[in-house]
FIGU-994579 format. One line per field, with one value per residue: z, x, y of N, C-alpha, C in turn; residue number from 1; residue in one letter. Coordinates in steps of 0.001 Angstrom, whole numbers. Each point is the difference from the previous one (the first is absolute). Layout:
% residues N
nZ	c(Z, ...);
nX	c(X, ...);
nY	c(Y, ...);
caZ	c(Z, ...);
caX	c(X, ...);
caY	c(Y, ...);
cZ	c(Z, ...);
cX	c(X, ...);
cY	c(Y, ...);
i	c(NUM, ...);
aa	c(A, ...);
% end
This chain:
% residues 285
nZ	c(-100590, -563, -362, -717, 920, 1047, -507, -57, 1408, -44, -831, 1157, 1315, -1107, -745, 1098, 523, -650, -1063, -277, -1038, -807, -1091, -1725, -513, -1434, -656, -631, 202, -326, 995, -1091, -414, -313, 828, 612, -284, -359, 73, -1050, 774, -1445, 214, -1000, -243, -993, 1460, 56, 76, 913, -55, 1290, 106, 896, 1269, -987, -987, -1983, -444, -21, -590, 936, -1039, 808, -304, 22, -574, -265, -1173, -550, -200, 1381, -461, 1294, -407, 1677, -607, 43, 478, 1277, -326, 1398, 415, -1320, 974, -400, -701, -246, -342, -496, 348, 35, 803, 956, -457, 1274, -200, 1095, -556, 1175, -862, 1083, -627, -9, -309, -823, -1094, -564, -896, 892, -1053, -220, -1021, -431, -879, -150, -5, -756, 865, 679, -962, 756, -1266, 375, 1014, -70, 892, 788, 687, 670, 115, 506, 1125, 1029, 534, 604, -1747, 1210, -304, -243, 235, 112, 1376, -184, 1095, -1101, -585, -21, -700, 199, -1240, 86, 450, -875, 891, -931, 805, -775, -1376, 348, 240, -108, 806, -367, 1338, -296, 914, 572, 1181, 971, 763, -746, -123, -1181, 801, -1051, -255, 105, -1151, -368, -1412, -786, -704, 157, -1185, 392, 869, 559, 1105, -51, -306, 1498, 178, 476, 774, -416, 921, -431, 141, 938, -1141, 295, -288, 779, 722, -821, -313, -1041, 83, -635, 396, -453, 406, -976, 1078, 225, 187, -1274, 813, -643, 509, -562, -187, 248, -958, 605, -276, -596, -108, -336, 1160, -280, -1263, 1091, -1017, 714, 876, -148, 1231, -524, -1527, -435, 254, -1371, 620, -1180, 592, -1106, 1020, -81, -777, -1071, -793, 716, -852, -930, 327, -811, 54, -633, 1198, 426, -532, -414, 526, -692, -251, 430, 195, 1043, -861, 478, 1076, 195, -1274, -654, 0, 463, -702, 1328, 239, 1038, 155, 512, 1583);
nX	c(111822, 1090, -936, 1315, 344, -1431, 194, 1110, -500, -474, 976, 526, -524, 84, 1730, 330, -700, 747, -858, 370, -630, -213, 1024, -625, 1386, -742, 1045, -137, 1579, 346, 598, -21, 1587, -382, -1557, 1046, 209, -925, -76, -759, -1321, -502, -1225, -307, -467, 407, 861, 980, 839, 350, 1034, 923, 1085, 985, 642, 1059, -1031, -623, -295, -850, -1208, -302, -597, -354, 28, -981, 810, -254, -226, 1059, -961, 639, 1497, -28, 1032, -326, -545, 1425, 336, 365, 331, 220, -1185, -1264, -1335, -932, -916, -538, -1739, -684, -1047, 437, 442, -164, 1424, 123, 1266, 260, 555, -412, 321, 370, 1257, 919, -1491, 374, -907, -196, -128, -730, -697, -824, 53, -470, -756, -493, -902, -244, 960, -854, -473, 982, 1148, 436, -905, -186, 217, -985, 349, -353, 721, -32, -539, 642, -1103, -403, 682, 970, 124, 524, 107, -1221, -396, 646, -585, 591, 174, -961, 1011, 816, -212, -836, -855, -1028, -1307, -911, -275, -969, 240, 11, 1522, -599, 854, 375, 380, 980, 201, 1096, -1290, 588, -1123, -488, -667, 16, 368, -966, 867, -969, 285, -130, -403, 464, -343, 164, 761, 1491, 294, -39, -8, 530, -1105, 662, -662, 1033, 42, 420, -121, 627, 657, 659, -597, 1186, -61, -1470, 977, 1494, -934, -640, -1592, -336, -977, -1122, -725, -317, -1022, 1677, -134, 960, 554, 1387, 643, 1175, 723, 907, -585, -337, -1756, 84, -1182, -39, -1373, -1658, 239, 316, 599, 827, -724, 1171, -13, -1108, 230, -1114, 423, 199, 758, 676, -177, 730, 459, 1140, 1272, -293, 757, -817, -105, -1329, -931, -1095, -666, -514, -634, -1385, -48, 604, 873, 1184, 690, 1069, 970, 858, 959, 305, 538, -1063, 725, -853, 98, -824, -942, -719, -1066, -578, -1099, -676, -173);
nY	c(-48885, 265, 1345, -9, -852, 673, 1199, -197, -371, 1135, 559, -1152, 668, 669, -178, -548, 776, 623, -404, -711, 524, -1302, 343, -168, 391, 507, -691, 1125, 161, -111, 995, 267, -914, 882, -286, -253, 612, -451, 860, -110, -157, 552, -8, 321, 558, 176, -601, 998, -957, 1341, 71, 60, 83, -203, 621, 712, 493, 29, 1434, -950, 143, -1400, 701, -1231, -1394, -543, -474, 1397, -305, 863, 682, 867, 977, 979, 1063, 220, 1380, 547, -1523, -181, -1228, 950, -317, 52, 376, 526, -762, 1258, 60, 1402, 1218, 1025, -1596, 1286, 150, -485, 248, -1406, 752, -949, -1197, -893, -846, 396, 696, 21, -391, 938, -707, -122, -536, 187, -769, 821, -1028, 1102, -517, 1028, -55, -745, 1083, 250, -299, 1522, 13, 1573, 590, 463, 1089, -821, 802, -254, 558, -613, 128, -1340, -229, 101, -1270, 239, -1069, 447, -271, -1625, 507, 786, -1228, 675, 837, -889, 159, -795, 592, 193, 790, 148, 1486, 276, -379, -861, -22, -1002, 55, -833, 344, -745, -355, 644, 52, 460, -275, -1222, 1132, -669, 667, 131, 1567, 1224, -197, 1348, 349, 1272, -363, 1691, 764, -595, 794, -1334, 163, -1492, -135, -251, -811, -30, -835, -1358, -1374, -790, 60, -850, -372, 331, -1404, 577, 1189, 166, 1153, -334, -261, 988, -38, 794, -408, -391, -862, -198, -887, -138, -93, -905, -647, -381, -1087, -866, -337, 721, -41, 1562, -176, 1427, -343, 291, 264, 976, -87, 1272, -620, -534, 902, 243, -115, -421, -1228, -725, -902, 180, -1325, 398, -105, 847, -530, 11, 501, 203, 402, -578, 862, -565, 756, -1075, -1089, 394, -1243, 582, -911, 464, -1192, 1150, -432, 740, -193, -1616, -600, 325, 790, 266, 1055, 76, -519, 329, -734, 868, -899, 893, -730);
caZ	c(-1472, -493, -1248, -1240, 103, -426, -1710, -590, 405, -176, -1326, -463, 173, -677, -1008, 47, -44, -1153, -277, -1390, -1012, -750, -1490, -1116, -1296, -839, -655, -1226, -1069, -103, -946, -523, 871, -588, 1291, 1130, 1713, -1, 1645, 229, -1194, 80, -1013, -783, 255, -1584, -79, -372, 693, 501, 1017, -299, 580, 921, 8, -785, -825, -465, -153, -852, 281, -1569, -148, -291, -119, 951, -479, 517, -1783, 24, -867, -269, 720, -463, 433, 310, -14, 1135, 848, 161, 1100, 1082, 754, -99, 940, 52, -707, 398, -510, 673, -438, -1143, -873, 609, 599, 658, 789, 992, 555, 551, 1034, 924, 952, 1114, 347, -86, -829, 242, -1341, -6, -1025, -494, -1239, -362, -1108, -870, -645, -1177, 218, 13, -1003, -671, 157, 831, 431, 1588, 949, 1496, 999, 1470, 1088, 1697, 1497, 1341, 886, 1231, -199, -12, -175, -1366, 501, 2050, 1060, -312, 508, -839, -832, -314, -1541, -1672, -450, -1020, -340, -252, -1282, -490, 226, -228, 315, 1460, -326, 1579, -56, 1040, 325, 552, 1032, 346, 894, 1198, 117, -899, 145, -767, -1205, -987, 205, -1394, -337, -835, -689, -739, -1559, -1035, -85, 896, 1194, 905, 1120, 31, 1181, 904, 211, 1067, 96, -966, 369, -1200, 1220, 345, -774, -808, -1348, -1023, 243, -415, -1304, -1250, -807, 677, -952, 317, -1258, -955, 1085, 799, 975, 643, -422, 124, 365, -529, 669, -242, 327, 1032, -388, 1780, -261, 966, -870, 1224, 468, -1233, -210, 79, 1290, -6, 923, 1098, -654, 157, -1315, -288, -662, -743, -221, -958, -552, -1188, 357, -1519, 378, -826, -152, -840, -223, -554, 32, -1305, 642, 1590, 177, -846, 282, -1003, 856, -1307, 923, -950, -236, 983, 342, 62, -801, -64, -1496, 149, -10, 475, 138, 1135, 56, 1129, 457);
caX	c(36, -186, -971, 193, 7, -984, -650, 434, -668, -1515, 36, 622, -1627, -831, 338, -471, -1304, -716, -390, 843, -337, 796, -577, 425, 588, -555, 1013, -156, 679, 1643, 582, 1282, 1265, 89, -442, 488, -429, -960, -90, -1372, -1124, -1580, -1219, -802, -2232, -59, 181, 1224, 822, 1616, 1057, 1444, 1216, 469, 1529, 849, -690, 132, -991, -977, -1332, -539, -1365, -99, -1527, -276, 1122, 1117, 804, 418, -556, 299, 140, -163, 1114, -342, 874, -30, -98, 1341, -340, 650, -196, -703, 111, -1161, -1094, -1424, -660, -814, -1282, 414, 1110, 1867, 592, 880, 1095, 444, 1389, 456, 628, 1336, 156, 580, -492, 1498, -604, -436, -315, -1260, -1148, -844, -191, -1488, -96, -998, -939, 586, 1399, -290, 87, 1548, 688, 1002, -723, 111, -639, 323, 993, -559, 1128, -429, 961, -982, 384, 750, 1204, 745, 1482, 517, -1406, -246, 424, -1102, -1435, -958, 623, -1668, 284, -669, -1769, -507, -1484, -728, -895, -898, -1377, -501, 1536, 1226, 383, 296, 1453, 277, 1794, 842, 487, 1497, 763, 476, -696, -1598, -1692, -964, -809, 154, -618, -1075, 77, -429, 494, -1139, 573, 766, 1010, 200, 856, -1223, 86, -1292, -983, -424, -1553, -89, 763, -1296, 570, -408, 923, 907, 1313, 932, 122, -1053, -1093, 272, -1073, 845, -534, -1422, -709, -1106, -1206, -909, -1265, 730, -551, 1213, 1972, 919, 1851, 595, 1058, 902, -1083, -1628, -664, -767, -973, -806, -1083, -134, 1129, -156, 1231, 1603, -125, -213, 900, -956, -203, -216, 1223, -258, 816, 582, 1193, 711, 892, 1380, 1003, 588, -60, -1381, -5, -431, -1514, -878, -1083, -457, -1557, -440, 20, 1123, 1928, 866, 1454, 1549, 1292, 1302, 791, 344, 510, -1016, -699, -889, -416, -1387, -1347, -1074, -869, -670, -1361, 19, -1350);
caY	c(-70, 1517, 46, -644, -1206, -511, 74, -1174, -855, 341, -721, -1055, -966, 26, -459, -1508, -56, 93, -1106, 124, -730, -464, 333, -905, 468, -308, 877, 370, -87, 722, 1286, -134, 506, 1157, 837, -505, 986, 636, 764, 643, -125, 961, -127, 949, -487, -1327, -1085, -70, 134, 369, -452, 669, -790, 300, 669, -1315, -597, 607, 820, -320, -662, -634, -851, -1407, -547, -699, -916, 747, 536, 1521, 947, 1431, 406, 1276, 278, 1255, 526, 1022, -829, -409, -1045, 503, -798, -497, -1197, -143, 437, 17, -9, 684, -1006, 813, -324, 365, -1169, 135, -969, 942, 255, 97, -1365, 1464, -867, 955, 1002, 604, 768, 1279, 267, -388, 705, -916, 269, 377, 27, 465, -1006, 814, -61, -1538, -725, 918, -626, 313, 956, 1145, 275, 1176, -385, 522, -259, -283, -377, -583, 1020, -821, -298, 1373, -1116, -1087, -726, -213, -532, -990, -234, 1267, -347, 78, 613, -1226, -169, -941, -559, 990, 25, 1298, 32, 1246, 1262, -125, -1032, -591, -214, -951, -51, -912, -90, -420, 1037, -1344, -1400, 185, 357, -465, 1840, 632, 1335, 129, 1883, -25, 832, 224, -417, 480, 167, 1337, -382, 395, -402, -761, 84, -562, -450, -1207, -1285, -1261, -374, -1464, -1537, 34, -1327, 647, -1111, -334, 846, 1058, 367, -17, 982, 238, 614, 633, -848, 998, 915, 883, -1050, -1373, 337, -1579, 301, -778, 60, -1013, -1607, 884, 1059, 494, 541, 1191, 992, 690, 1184, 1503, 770, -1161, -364, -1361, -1063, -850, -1027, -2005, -61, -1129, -1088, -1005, -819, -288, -1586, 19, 564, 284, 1841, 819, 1877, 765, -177, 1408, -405, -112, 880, 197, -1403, -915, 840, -276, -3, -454, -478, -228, -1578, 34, -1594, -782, 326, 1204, 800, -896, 1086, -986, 563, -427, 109, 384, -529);
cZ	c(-561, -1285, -993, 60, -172, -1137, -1024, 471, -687, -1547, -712, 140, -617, -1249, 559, -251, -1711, -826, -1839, -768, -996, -1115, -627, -693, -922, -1306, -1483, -1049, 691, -581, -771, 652, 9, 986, 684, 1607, -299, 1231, 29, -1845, 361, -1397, -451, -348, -1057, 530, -473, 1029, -302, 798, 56, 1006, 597, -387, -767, -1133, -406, 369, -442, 668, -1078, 324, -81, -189, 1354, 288, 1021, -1134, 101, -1493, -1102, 1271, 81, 650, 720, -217, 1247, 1113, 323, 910, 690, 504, -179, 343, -194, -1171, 197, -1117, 321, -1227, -1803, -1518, -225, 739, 996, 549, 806, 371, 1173, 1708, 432, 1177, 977, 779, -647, -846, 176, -1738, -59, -1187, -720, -1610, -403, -1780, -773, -899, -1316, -404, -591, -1569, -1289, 418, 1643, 955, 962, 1136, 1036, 1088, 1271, 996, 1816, 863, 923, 824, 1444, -47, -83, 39, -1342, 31, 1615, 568, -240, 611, -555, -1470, -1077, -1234, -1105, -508, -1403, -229, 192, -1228, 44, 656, 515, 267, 701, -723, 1880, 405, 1448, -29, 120, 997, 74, 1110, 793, 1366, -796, 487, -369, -685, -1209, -7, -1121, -206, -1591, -696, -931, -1627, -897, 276, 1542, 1048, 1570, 1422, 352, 1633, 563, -101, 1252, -222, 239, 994, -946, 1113, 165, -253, -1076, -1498, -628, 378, -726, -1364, -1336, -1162, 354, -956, 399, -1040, -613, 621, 941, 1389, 1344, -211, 161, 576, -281, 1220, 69, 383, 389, -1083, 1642, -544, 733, -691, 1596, 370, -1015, -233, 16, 942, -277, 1018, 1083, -666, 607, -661, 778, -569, -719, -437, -1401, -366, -274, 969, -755, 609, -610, 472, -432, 429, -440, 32, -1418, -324, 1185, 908, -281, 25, -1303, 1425, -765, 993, -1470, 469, 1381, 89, 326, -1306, -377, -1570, -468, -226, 520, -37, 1549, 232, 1426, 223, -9);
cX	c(-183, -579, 309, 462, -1467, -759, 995, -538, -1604, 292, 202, -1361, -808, -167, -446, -1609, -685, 41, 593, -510, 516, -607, 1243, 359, -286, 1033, -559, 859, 2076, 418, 1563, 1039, 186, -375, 172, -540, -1449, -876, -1366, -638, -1135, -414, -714, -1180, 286, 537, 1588, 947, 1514, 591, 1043, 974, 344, 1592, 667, -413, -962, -937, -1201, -992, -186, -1425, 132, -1388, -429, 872, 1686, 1133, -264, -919, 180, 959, 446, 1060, -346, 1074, -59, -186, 1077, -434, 635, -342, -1655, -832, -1614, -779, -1412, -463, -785, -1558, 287, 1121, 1575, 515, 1326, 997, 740, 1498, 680, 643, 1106, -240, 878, -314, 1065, -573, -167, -749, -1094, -1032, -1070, -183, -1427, 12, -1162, -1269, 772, 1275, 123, 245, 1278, 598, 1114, -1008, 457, 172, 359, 253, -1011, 1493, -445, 1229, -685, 422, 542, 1453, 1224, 1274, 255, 1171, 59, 661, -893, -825, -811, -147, -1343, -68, -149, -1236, 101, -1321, -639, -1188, -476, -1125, -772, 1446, 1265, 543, 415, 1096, 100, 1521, 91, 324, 1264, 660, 1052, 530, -1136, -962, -1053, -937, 273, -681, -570, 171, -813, 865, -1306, -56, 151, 1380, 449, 919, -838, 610, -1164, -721, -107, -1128, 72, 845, -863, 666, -91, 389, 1497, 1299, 652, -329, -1252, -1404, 342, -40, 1271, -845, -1748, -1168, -1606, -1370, -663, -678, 297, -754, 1040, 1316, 227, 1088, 267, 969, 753, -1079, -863, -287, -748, -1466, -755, -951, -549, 684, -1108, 930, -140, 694, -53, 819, -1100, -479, 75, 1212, -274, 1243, 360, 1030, 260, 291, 697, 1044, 434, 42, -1518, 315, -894, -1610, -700, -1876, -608, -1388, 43, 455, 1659, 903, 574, 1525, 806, 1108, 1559, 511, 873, 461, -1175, -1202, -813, 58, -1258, -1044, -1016, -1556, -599, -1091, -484, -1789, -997);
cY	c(1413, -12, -369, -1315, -525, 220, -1282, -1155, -580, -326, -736, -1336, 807, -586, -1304, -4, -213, -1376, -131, -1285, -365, 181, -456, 818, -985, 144, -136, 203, 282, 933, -409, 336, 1424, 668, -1221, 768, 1027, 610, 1305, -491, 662, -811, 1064, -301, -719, -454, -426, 107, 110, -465, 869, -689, 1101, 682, -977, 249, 1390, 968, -598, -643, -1043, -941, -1437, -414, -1153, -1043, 282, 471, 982, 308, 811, 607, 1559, 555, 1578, 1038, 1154, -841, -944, -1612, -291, -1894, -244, -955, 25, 1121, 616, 1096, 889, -702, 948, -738, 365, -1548, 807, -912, 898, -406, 185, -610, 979, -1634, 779, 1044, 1151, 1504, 1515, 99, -841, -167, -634, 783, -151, 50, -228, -903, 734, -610, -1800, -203, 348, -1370, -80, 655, 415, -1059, 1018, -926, 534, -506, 135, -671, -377, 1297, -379, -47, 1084, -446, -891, -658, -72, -1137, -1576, 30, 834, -348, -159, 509, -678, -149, -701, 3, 1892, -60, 1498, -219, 1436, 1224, 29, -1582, -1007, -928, -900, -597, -1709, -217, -897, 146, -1445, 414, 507, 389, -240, 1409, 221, 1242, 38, 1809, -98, 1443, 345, -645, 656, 330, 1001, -611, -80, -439, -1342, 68, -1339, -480, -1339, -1461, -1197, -656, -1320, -1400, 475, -858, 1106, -557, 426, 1525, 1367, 250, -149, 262, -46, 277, -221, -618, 1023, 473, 954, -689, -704, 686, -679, 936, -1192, -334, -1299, -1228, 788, 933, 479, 604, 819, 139, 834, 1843, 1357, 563, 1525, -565, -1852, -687, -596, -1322, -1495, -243, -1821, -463, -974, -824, -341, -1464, 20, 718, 1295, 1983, 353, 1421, 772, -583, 864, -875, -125, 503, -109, -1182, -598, 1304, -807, 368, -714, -398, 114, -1184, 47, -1455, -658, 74, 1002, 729, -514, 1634, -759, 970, -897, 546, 459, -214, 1656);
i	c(1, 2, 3, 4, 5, 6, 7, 8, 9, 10, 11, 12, 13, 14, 15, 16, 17, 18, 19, 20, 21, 22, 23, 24, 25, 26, 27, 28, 29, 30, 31, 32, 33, 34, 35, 36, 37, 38, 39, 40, 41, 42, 43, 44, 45, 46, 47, 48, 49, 50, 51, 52, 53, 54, 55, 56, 57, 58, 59, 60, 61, 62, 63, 64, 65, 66, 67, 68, 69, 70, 71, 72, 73, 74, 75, 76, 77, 78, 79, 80, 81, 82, 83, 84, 85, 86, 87, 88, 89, 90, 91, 92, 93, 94, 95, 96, 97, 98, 99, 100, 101, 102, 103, 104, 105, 106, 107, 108, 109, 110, 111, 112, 113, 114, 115, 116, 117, 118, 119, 120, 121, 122, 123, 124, 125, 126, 127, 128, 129, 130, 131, 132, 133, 134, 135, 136, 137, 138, 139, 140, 141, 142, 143, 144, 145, 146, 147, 148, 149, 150, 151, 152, 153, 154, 155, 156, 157, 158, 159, 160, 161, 162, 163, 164, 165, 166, 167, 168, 169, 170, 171, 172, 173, 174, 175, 176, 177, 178, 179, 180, 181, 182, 183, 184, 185, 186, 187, 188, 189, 190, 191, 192, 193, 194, 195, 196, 197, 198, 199, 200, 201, 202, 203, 204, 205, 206, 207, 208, 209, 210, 211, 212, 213, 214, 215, 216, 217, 218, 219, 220, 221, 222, 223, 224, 225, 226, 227, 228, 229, 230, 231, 232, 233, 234, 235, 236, 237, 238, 239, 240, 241, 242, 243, 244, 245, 246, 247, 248, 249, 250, 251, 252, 253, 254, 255, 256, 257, 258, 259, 260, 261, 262, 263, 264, 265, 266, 267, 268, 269, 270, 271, 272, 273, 274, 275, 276, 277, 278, 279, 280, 281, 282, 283, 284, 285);
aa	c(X, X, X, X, X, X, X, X, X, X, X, X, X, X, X, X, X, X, X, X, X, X, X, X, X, X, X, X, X, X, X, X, X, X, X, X, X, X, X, X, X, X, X, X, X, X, X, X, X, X, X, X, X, X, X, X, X, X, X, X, X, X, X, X, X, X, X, X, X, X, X, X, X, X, X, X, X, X, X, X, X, X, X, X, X, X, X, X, X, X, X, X, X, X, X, X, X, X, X, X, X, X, X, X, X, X, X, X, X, X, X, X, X, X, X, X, X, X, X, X, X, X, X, X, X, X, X, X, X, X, X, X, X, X, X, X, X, X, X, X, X, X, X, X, X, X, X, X, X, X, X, X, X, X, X, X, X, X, X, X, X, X, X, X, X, X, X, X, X, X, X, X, X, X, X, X, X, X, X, X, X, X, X, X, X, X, X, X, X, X, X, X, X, X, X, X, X, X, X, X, X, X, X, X, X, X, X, X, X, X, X, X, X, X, X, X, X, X, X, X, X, X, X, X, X, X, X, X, X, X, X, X, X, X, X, X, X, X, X, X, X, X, X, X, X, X, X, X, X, X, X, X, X, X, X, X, X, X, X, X, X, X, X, X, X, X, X, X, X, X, X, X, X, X, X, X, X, X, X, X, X, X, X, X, X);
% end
C-alpha cells in the first residue's frame, strides 16, 4: 500500500469515526423574490442585519429584518459583483465582502471589498480593495485534483481576514485550505496557514460560508445541510481544532451563516427545487 493510498485510508476512518449531531432549523422569515440567491450574512452589535447575493446580480448590500423584508438597500461604489459570496464584520463596524467565488478556479481578480463603519452611512458607499492570490495556485484553472481555489466562507480576526477554500478537487479530499490576508487596503500574497480536513461526502463537507463568535471561542463552516463547529484552537493555527457536527436536515442550497451571539447561528439558503430563500435561526447546546 503506497503512502497516499494510506493517508486517504486513514481519512476516510476517520470521517467514519466522527459522531454527527442533529440540529433544528428554526425559520424566522422569507427573503423577498428579489434576494433569491442570498449567499453571505453579518450582524452588527445593534443587531442589524445584511445580506448580499451572489454572481448574476446587483452591486448592493441590503439590510433585512428578522422576517427576512428588505429595509434598506446600499449600492457599493468602486465595487464590482464579480461573484459575492460571503459577509464579515470586524469588532470596529467595517464591513467586508468577499469577492470571490471562482467556481472554475479560473480567476486571477481575486478581492475582498472593505467598507468603512463611516462609509456605512452614505447612500452609495466606498469601498477598498484588498486584492490577493493563493500562492499554491500557478494554473488557471489547475489540474481537478487541485481544484481547492473556490471560496465562500471568511471572517475577521484580530486584523487578518480568514479564508476558507471550497473544495472541488476530483477525486474528493474533503480539505478545506486556510489562508489569511491582512484587512487593509492593498495587494497581498495570501498566507498559507494549513489544511481542515471536514468529511469525505463531496454533497455535505465543502465550505460555503463561515464565521467566528463574538468570544472568538467557536468558528461555524457552513456547508450543504452540515454546520462544522471548531473550538479548542489558538489562532492562527486552527487545523488542530475539535470540530463538532451538524446535521441540518435539509436539502434546500444553504450558503450563508453568521453568528448572532455566542449561542445562536442566523442561516440563510438560496431558492432551489426543494425550496429555501428561508432566514433561520439555530440554537446551539
Amino acid at each position: 500500500m503506497n503512502k497516499l493510498v494510506l493517508i486517504f485510508l486513514v481519512m476516510a476512518v476517520s470521517a467514519c469515526a466522527q459522531q454527527t449531531y442533529l440540529g433544528e432549523l428554526d425559520k424566522l422569515g422569507k427573503f423577498p423574490s428579489k434576494l433569491k440567491e442570498v449567499s453571505g450574512l453579518e450582524v452588527t452589535e445593534d443587531g442589524k442585519i445584511w445580506v448580499i447575493e451572489d454572481s448574476g446580480n446587483k452591486d448592493k448590500i441590503y439590510r433585512v429584518d428578522a422576517e427576512g423584508d428588505i429595509k434598506e438597500s446600499l449600492k457599493i461604489d468602486h465595487a464590482k459583483n464579480i461573484d459575492w459570496e460571503d459577509l464579515t464584520m470586524d469588532t470596529e463596524g467595517n464591513l467586508y465582502i468577499g469577492d470571490f467565488g471562482n467556481n472554475r478556479n479560473a480567476r486571477e481578480d481575486l478581492v475582498i471589498y472593505k467598507v468603512t463603519k463611516d462609509e456605512m452611512g452614505r447612500k452609495e458607499p466606498n469601498a477598498d480593495k484588498i486584492e490577493f492570490s493563493y500562492p499554491q495556485q500557478t494554473n488557471f484553472p489547475p489540474e481537478k485534483d487541485s481544484l481547492y481555489f473556490d471560496t465562500e466562507g471568511f471572517f475577521h480576526l484580530n486584523d487578518y481576514l480568514y479564508i476558507f477554500t471550497k473544495n472541488r478537487t476530483r477525486p474528493y479530499t474533503g480539505k478545506t485550505l486556510i489562508y489569511r490576508v491582512p484587512d487593509r487596503e492593498g495587494q497581498y500574497e495570501a498566507e498559507f496557514l494549513g489544511s481542515l480536513f471536514l468529511c469525505n461526502d463531496q454533497d455535505h463537507c465543502s465550505v460555503t460560508s463561515a464565521d467566528i463568535s463574538p468570544d472568538e471561542k467557536t468558528i461555524a463552516l457552513l456547508s450543504y445541510g452540515y454546520i462544522f463547529l471548531l473550538t479548542d484552537f489558538t489562532a492562527p493555527d486552527f487545523t488542530k481544532s475539535s470540530i463538532k457536527i451538524i446535521d441540518l436536515q435539509t436539502d434546500t442550497q444553504i450558503e450563508s451563516v453568521c453568528f448572532y451571539d455566542d449561542k445562536t447561528l442566523l442561516v440563510a439558503d438560496e431558492e432551489n427545487k426543494h425550496g429555501g430563500r428561508k432566514l433561520y435561526e439555530l440554537k446551539l447546546d
